[in-house]
C-alpha positions in Angstrom: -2.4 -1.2 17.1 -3.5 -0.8 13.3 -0.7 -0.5 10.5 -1.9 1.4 7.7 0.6 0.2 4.9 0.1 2.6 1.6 2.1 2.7 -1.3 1.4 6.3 -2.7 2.4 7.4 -6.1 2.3 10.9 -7.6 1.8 10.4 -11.1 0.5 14.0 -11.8 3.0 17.1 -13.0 5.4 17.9 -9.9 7.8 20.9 -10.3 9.9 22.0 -7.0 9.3 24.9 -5.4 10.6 26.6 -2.0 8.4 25.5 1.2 6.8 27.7 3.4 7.1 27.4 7.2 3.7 26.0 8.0 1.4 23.7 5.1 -1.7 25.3 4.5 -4.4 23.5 7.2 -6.5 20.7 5.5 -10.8 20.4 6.3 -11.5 16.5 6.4 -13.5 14.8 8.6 -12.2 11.0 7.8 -8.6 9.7 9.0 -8.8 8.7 4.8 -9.7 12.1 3.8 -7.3 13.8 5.4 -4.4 11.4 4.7 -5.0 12.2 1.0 -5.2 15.9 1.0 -2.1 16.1 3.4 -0.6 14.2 0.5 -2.4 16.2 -2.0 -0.5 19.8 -0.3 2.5 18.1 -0.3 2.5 17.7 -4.3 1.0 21.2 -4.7 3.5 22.7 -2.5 6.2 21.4 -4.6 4.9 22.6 -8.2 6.6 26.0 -8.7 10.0 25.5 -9.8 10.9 24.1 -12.9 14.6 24.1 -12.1 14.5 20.0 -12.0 13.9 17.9 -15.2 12.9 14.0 -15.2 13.8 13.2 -11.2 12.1 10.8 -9.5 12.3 9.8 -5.6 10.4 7.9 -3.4 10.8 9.0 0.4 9.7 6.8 3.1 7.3 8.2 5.8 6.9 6.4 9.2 4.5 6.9 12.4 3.5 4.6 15.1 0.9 6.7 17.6 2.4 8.6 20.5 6.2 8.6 18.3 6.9 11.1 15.9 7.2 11.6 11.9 10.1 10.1 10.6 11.1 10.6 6.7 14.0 8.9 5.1 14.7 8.7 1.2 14.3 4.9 0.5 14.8 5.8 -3.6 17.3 8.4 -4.5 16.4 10.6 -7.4 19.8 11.3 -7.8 19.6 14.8 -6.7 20.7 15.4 -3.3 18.2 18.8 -3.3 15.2 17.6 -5.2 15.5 14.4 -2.7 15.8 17.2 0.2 12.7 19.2 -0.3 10.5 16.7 -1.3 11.6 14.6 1.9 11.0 18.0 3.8 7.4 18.8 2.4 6.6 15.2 3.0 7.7 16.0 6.7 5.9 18.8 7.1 2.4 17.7 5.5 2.5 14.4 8.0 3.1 16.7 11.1 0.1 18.7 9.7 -1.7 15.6 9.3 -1.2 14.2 12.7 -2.6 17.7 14.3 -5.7 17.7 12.4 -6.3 13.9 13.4 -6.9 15.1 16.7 -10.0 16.7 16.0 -11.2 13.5 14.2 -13.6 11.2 16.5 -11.7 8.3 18.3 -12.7 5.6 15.2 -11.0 8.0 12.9 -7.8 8.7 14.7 -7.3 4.9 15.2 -7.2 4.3 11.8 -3.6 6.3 11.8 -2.4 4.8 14.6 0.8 3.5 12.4 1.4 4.8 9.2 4.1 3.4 6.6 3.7 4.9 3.5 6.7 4.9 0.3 5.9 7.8 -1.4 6.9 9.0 -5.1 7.4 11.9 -6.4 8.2 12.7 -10.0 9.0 15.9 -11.9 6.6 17.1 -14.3 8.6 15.7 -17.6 9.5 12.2 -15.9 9.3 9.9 -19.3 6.0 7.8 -19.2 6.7 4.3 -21.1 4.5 4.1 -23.6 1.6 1.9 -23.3 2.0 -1.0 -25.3 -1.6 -2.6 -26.5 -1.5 -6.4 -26.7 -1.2 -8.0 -30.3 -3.3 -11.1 -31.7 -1.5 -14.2 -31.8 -1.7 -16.0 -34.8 -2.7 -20.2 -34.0 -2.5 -22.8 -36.4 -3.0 -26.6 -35.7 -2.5 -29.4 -37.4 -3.5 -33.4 -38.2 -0.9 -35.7 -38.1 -1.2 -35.9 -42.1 0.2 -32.6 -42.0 -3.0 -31.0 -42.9 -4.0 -27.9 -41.8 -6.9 -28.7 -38.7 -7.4 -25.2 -37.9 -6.5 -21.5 -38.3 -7.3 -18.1 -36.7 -5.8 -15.1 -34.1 -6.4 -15.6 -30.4 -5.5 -12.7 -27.8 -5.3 -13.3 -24.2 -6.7 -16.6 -24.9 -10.0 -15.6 -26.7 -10.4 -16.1 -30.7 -10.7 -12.8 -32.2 -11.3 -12.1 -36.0 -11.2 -14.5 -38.5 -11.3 -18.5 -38.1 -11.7 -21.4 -40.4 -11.8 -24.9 -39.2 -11.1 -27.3 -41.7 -12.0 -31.1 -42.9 -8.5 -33.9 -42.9 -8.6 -33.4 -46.8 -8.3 -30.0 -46.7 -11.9 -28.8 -47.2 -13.4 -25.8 -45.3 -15.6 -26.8 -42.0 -16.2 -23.8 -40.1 -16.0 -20.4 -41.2 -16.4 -17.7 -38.3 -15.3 -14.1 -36.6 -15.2 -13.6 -32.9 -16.6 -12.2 -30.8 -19.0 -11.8 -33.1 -19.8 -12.1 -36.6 -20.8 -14.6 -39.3 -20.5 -17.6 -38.5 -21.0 -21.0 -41.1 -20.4 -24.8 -41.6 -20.2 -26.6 -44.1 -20.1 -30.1 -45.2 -17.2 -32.1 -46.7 -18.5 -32.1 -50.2 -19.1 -28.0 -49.7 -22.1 -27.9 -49.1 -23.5 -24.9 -46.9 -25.0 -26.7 -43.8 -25.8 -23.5 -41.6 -25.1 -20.1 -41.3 -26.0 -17.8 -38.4 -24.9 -14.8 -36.1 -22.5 -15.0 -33.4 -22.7 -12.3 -31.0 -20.5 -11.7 -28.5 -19.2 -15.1 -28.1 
């Protein structure tokens, strides 16, 4: 027996609303199509009522072949309603689903033989953290006279910007940007020895 293991989460705006008595019947003609618009009418039959503000719950869904649907909340949202109708559409959307997957060929239906899906559901206003872009680091290394060896920004392991790599007296070596950029060396009196292009790396 196959075990389809999904983690599903509803990131898009979800608003509560009250169910009606039979989901609206889905067209698919893959076990994978089908399983995500049952899914999909479970979020859109739960986007009318804007009575509940930054909730979020996670209900579990389970179905071996031949059993029934079973839906427990694994994640309390801390509303014992918003956790009840969301746990009730989810119910009704995977005892739609299991009657459409009998008119899908034998390969399809095996596919949701089991089913184990954790499934969350979040209220349209549910805080997003922000996304937090990655800084440079600044890098500096040494000689064991205490003179600077080396000097530049590295992020996630990759110079970026501005380097210099320096002589053991002090003097400028290597001059660069990254990825790309001017790049030069030099000698130790200061003389320029080359200068070119870097691009990309």
């Amino acid at each position: 027996m196959k075990i389809l293991t999904l983690i599903a989460s509803v990131t898009a705006a979800l608003l509560l609303s009250g169910c009606s008595d039979k989901p609206a019947q889905i067209v698919c003609d893959t076990f994978n199509t089908c399983f995500n618009l049952s899914l999909g009418q479970a979020v859109k039959e739960t986007q009318a009522n804007p009575e509940f503000s930054q909730l979020k719950v996670v209900v579990a869904v389970d179905y071996d072949a031949g059993g029934e649907v079973h839906t427990k909340v694994s994640e309390s949202s801390g509303s014992a309603e918003f956790d009840a109708i969301a746990k009730e559409q989810l119910q009704r959307s995977m005892e739609a689903l299991l009657v459409v997957m009998e008119t899908l060929p034998e390969s399809e239906r095996e596919r949701g033989d089991s089913i184990h899906i954790n499934f969350s559901i979040k209220t349209a206003d549910f805080p997003v953290p922000p996304k937090v872009e990655p800084k440079p680091v600044l890098e500096e290394n040494f000689y064991e006279n205490g003179q600077l060896q080396s000097r530049g920004y590295k992020l996630d392991g990759d110079k970026v910007g501005h380097w210099q790599i320096f002589f053991d007296d002090g003097s400028l070596r290597f001059d660069s940007h990254h990825p790309s950029g001017v790049q030069k060396m030099f000698s130790e009196d200061g003389l320029l020895l080359e200068e070119g292009i870097l691009k990309m790396g």
